[in-house]
N, C-alpha and C positions, 0 to 999 in steps of 0.2 A: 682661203685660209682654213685650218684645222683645227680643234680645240682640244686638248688633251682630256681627260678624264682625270682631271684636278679639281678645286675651287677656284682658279684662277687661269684665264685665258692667256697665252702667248704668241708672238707669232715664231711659228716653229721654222726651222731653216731645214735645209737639204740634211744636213749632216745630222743635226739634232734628232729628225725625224729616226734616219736611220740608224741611230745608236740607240732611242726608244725601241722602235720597234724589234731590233734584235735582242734588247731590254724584258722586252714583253709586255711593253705596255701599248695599250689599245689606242687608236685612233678611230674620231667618232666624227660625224658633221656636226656640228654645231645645233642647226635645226632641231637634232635630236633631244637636245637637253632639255626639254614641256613638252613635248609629244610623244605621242605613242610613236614606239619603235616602228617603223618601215617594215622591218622583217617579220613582225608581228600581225601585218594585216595580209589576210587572208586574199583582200581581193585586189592587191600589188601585183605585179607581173615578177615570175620567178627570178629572172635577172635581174631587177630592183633588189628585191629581199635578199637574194643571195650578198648583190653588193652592199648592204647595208648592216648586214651580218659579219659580212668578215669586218669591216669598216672599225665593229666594235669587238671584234677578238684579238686577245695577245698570241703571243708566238706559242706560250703552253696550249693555248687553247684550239689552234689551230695544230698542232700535233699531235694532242689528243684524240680530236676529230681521225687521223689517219690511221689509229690505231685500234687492234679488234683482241679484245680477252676470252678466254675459256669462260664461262661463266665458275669455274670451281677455283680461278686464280684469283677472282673480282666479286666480292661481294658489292652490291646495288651501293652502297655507302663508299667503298673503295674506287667503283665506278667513275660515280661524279667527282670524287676528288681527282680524278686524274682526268676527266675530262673525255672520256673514251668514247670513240665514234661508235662503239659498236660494241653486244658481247653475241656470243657464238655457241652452241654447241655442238661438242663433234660427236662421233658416234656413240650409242651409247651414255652421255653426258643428259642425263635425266631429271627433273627435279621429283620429289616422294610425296606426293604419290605419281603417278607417270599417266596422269591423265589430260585431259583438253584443261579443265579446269585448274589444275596442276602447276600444267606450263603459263596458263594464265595469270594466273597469282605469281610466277616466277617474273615473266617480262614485264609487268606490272609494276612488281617490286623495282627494276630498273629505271623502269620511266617513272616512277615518281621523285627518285634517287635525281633523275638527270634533269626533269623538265622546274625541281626545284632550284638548281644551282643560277647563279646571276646572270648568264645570257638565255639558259633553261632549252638548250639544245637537245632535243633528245635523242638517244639511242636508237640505231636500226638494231634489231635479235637475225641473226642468220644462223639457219641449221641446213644438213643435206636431207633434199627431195628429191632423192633417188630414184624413187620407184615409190613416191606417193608421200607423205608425210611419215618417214621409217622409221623416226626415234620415239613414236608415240603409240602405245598400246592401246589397238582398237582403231586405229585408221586405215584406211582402205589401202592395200599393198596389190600394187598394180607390177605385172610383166617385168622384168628386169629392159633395158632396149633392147637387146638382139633379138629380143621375142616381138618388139614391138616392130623393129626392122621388118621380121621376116610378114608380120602382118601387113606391112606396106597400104598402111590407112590412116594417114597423117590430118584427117582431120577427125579421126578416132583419137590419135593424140593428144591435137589440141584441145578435143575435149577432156583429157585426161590430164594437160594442166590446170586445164578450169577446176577442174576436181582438187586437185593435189592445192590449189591455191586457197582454196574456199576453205578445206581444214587445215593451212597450215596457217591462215589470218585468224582460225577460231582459238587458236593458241596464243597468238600474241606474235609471230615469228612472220617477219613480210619481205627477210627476205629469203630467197630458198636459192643453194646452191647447186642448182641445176637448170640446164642439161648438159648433160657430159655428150661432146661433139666429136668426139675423136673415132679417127678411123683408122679401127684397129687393122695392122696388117698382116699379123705372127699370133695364132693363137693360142700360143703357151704365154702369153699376156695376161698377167690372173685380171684384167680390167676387161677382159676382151666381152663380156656382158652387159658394161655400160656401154656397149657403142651399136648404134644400130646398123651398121655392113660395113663388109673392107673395099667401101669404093667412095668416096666423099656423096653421090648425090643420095643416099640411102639416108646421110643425117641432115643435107641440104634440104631433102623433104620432108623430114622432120622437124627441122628447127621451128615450125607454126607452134608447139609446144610452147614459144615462150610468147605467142600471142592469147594461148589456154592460162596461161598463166600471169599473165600483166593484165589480161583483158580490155578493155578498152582506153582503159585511164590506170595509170597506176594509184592512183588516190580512191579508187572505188572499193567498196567496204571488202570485194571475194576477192581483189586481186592482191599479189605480191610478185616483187622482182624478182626478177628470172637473173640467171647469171651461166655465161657460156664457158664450158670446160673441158678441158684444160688447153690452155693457149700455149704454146702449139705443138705437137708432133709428139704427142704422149703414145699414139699406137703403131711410131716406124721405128721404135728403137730397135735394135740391133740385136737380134736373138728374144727379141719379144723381150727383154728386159724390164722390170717396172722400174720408173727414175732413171732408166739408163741412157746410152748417147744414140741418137736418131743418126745416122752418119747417111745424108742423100744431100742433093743436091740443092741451090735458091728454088729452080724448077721446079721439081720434083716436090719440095716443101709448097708450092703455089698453088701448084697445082692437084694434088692427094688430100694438103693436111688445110691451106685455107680458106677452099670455099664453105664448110659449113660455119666457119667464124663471118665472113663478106656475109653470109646469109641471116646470122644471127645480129648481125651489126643494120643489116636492112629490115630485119623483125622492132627493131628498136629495144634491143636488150639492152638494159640498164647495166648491169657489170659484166665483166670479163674475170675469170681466175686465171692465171699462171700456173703451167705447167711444170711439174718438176724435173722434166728429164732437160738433157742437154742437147744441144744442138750442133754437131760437130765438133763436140766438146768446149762449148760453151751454154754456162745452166740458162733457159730461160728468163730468170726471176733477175740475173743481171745483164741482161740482150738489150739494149738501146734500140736498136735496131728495129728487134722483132717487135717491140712493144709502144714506143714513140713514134717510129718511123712509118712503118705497116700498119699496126694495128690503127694506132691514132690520126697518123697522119695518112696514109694511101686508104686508108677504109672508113677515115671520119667519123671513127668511135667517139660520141661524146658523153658515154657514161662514165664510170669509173672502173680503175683494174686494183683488182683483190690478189695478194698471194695466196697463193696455199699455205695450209700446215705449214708453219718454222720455216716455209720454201728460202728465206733471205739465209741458213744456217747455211745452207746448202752451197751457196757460191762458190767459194774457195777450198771444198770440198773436206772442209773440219765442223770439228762438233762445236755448237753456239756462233753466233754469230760476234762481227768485228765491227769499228766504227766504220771498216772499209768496205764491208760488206752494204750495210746500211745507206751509205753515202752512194754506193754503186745503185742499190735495187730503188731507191729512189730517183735516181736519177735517170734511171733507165728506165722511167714512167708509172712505178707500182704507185696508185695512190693511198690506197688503206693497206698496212702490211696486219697479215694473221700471225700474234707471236702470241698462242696462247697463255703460256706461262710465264713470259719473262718484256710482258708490258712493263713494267717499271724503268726497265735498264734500255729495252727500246725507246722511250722517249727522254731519257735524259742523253743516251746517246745521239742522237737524231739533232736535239736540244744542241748539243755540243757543234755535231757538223755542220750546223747551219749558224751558229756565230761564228766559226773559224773559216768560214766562207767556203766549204767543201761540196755546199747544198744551199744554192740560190733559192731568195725569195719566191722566186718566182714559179719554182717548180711546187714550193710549200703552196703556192697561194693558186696553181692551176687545180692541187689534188685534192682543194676544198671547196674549192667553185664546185668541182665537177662532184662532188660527194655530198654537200646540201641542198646540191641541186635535185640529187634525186632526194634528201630525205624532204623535201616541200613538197616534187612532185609525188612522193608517196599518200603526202596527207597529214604526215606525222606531227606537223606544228600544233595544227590542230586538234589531229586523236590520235594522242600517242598512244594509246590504253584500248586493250584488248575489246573487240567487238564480240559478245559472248553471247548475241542471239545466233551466230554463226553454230556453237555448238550444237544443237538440234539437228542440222544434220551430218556432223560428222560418224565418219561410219553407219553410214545411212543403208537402207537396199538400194536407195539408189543411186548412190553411191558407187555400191559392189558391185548392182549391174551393169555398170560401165567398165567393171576392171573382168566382171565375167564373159562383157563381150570380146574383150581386148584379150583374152584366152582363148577364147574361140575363135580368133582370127590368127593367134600367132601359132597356133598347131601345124606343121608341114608334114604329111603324109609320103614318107620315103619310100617303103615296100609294101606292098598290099596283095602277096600270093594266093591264089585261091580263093581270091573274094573275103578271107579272114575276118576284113572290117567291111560294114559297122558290123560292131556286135548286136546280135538279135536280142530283143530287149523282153520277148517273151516265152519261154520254154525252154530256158538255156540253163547251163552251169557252169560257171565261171569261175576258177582259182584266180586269184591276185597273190603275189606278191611281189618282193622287192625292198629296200629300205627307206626306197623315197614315195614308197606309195601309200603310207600313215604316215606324215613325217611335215606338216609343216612347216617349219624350220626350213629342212634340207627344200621343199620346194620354192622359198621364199629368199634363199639365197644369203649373200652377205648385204649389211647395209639394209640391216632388219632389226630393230631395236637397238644392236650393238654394231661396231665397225664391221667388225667380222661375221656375224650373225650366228648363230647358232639351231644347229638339231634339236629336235622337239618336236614329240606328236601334238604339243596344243601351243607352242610358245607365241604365237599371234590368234585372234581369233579369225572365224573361217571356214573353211572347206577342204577337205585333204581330197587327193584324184580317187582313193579308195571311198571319202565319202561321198564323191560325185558316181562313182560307179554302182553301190549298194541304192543311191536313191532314187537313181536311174532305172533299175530294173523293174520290169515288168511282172503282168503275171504268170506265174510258172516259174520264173528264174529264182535258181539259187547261187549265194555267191561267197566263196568260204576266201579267207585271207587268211596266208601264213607268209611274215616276212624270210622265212630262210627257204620255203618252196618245200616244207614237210608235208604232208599228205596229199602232195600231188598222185591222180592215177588216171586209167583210161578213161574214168571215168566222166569227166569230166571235157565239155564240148570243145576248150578255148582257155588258154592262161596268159595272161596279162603279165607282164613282169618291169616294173618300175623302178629303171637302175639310175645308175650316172654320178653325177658329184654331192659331194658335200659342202658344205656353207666356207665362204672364203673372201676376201678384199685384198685388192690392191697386191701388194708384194708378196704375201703367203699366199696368196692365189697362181703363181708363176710354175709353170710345168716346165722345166727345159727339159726333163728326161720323156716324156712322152704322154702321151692324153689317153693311154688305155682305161679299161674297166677295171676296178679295184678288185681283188682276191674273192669276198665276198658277194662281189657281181657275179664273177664270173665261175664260181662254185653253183649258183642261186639258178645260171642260166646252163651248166651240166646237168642238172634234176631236174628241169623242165623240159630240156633234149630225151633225155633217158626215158622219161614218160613217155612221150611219141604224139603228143596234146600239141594241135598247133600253137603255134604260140607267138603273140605279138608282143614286141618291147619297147616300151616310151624310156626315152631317156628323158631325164631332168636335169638341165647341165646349165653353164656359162658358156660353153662352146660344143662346135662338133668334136667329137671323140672317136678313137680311131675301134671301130667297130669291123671293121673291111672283114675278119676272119670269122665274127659269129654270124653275119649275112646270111652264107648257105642252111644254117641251121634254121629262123626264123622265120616266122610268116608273113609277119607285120611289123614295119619301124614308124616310130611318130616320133618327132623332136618336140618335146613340149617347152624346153626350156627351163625357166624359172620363172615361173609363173605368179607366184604370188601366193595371195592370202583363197583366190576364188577357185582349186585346184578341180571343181566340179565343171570349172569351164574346158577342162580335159576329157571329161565323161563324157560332154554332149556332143564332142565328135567324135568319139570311139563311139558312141551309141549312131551315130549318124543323124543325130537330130539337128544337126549344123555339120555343111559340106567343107571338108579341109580346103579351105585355099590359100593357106601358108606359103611363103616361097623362101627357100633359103636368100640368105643375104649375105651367107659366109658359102664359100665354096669348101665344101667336106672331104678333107684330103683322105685318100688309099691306105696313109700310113701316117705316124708321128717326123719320120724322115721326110716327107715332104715340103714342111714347116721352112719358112712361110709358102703359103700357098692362096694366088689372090687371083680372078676373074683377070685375065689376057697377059699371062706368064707367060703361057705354054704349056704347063704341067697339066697333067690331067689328073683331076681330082676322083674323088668315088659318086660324088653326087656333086655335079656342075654348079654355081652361083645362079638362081634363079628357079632353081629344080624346086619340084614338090607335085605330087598325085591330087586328084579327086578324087570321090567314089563315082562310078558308074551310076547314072539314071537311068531304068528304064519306064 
């Protein structure tokens, strides 16, 4: 027998229960009524307490649980009143001042908002840890993946979600949405940087990252949940599209896009994100299939799955979502949906389909099992509230020299004529320039403070490859910098020229017309030709870029990538103080017409998948 959450006891029937509870009213054991709650004792077994907790939640409360706000649609008071599993921020979404302490007093504000309400639930804070804790100035910005691909030293990685975890708990934020898993296959994919190779075992051996990052126990004060992304087939769409239709086959999906998820499911990753692109023209975010069937059921994911961004808007491919929409992504296994801005009308709507019986109990009551399950195993009943002896070492050196060594390892050495590199460190003179060679920002990529990141000689703190190269030199060297290649002359032993992209995410990141050098590159590297100064050129990119025609001119190519915040970890291997053993993990096509171009096509690229130089010891 059951007791309702009245003053007076009933015995409840089938029918009555289920008109309550579609009512919203809570059903409790009885026991509970002079005891401390079940779900409140710490040293209960997680399935107890989970059972004990829902036991006493109503329908609002367990739909709120599902649902994740912007932190700028939901104030901490707006929060708990709606009961919200979760707030978020996306890029850029910062609280003022934008510091560790900052964000601490923000998630703080939350959790005292939610751990006050009558079952006193609290909030998980999920932000993107891209490439290290990105939305917070002053933390350690590590390699973008393809850089950390081409380093192929995955338990270099996993220490570098140890890293990325440690300051993003000193914030308040546990859970981080990464690692982006996908393997890219078309590199005019402006994503094609979050992935580390276009062959699945390149992020299969990377996915230890989300062991750097949960660490031993999710409830330990450095760790936070990891979450694998984007589920599934984000890097085979069809002209490298971002969002667009993946069109291959079950096989070809098995086997390309879902072993690094099987892997990340055997790391014991706590969530999963969805994908926004579609899958033979059907979206992800409503695929029963790919997400109950597969994900949950053939790989016995027992965390929880997250949407992306508005991903439920997307279904029926109109703007805002429908109750049909709603009804579908739920049902096709999403348990916490990401509506930043329009949490209110998500769960009255959701409210709706699940009394008009469009959305079974039971799919509500699997997507909260499996969503408090992780917030107990996090620790959060407990301590919901920021651990702030963490901040001492955020942005620490050692910190940085974890992300300086992860630069020195993803440098791959493409051309090296005439012995050019390393550079002699004493009685030389050296021109620099280039626009990403003072340019933090540009080497730090997108998904650096803001979504998109932004240019800037100081906009993170740091090392630009120009400061690594001036601190680098020796006695005797002189080292003059001009970024448009003005006072280039013979004078001078050796020019450096630091070209490649500018800062980008996601869909304005997409090249369909070609991956050349921009106007200004290629003006920068006719003045260093016309000098007659050998000359080496690092590019700074998300992807290879079609360079195949300034080759004959050049002496030396390094793919440094996107390196980060530590751009002097580029200096120590042009100085040779660290031997390049980079290896590409994208094969670097001839041309932009090559595109797609992937390791056992046929096609012959300009530099094969796995290529990259040392220097010569003698």
């Amino acid at each position: 027998m059951l007791l309702l959450r009245t003053n007076r006891s009933l015995r409840a029937t089938p029918a009555l229960l289920a008109g309550l509870l579609l009512a919203g009213t809570a059903l409790v054991p009885a026991a509970s009524a002079s005891a401390l709650p079940l779900y409140k004792n710490p040293r209960a077994p997680v399935s107890s307490r989970v059972q004990d907790l829902m036991a006493r939640m109503t329908l609002d409360d367990k739909i709120g649980q599902m649902t994740e706000a912007e932190r700028q649609a939901a104030t901490p008071a707006q929060a708990a009143s709606a009961r919200l599993g979760s707030i978020l921020s996306g890029g850029g979404s910062t609280p003022t001042p934008n510091t560790p302490a900052g964000w601490a007093d923000m998630v703080d504000a939350y959790q005292r908002a939610a751990t006050s309400t009558g079952l006193g639930i609290p909030i998980v804070y999920g932000a993107d840890t891209v490439h290290g804790h990105n939305n917070v100035y002053g933390a350690t910005v590590f390699p973008h993946n393809i850089g950390l691909g081409a380093a192929n030293d995955p338990r270099l990685v996993e220490k570098i979600g140890a890293v990325t975890a440690s300051e993003a708990a000193a914030t308040g934020v546990k859970w981080g949405f990464a690692p982006c898993l996908c393997v890219a296959r078309d590199d005019r994919w402006g994503r094609t940087y979050e992935s580390f190779g276009e062959v699945p075992r390149n992020a299969v051996a990377n996915s230890v990252v989300i062991e750097g990052m949960q660490g031993r126990s999710l409830d330990d004060r450095t760790s936070i949940m990891a979450t694998a992304k984007h589920y599934i087939g984000d890097g085979g769409t069809t002209g490298g599209v971002d969002q667009g239709n993946t069109q291959i086959s079950l096989d070809e999906l098995r086997r390309v896009h879902l072993p690094p998820f099987r892997a990340a499911v055997d790391e014991g990753v706590g969530s999963v994100m969805i994908s926004f692109n579609s899958w033979n023209g059907v979206k992800d975010h409503g695929n029963k299939f790919l997400i109950t069937d597969l994900l949950k059921g053939e790989l016995h994911f027992s965390g929880y799955v997250i949407s992306d961004w508005d991903g439920i808007n997307q279904i029926d491919g109109q703007p805002g979502f429908t109750a049909a929409e709603v009804s579908q992504a739920v049902n096709a296994g999403i348990d916490m949906v990401m509506v930043p801005y329009d949490y209110q009308q998500f769960i009255t709507t959701l409210r709706a389909e699940v009394q008009n019986g469009h959305v079974p109990m039971s799919r509500i009551n699997d997507a909260n099992r499996r969503i408090l399950t992780k917030k107990f195993q996090l620790g959060l009943f407990e301590h919901p509230y920021t651990d702030r002896s963490l901040q001492r070492d955020f942005g620490s050196a050692a910190h940085r020299a974890v992300a300086r060594q992860a630069v020195r390892e993803s440098q791959v050495l493409l051309k090296n004529a005439h012995g050019v590199l390393p550079l002699a460190k004493r009685d030389n003179k050296i021109f620099v320039a280039g626009k990403n060679a003072d340019d933090m920002g540009n080497q730090a990529g997108g998904w650096t403070l803001t979504w998109q990141g932004q240019s800037g000689a100081r906009v993170i703190p740091g090392s630009t490859i120009l400061d690594g190269i001036k601190a680098g030199a020796g006695k005797g060297t002189e080292v003059t910098y001009d970024r448009t290649g003005d006072g280039i002359d013979s004078s001078f032993e050796v020019a450096v020229a630091v070209v490649g992209e500018t800062p980008y995410a996601e869909g304005q990141g997409d090249r369909p017309n070609g991956l050349g050098l921009d106007a200004e590159d290629l003006a920068l590297l006719g003045k260093l030709k016309a000098s007659g100064v050998p000359t080496v050129v690092v590019t700074v990119s998300g992807r290879p870029l079609d360079i195949t025609g300034l080759l004959p001119s050049i002496d030396g190519l390094v793919a440094a990538w996107l390196p980060g915040s530590e751009g002097a970890g580029v200096a120590d291997v042009l100085y040779g103080d660290y031997n390049p053993t980079g290896r590409l993990s994208f094969t670097w096509p001839r041309s932009s017409s090559q595109e797609p171009i992937n390791v056992g096509d046929g096609k012959q690229g300009l530099f094969p998948y796995g290529y990259g130089l040392s220097y010569r010891r003698h």
